[in-house]
Residue, then its C-alpha position, 0 to 999 in steps of 0.5 A: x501601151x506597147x506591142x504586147x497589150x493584145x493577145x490572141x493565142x492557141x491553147x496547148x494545154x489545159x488543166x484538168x479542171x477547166x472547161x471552158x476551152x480546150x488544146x487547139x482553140x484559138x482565144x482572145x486573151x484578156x490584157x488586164x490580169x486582177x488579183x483574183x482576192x479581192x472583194x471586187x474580183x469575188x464579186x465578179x467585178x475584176x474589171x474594178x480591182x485596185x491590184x490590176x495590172x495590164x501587159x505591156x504598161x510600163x514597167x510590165x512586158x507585153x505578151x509577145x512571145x513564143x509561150x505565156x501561161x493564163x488564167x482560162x477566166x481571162x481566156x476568151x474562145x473564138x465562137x465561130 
């Protein structure tokens, strides 16, 4: 893995179905980014998916830069 494969940002914007986290938390970002169809990410198992994909593993950059979107289910708040 290179730069990029651990992400910590703060959100900027939120749908309008999301709840939970919300504009100005700080979150951890998941690496891994699962197809979100398969029978193990249904089940809550994402960690299993075949189609998993991680950032920064070649040939799929990192996430160092100055704005990515994610899913909020990869979005980890901080808890203080």
């Amino acid at each position: 893995m290179v730069l990029g494969h651990e992400t910590a940002a703060v959100v900027v914007q939120v749908g309008s179905t999301v709840t939970n986290i919300k504009v100005g938390d700080r979150v951890a970002i998941e690496p891994g980014r699962s197809c979100r169809v398969c029978s193990e990410c249904k089940s809550g198992h994402y960690n299993r998916c075949a189609g998993m994909v991680f950032a920064a593993t070649p040939p799929h950059s990192g996430q160092s830069l100055p704005s990515s979107s994610s899913s909020c289910s990869t979005c980890a708040p901080e808890r203080i």
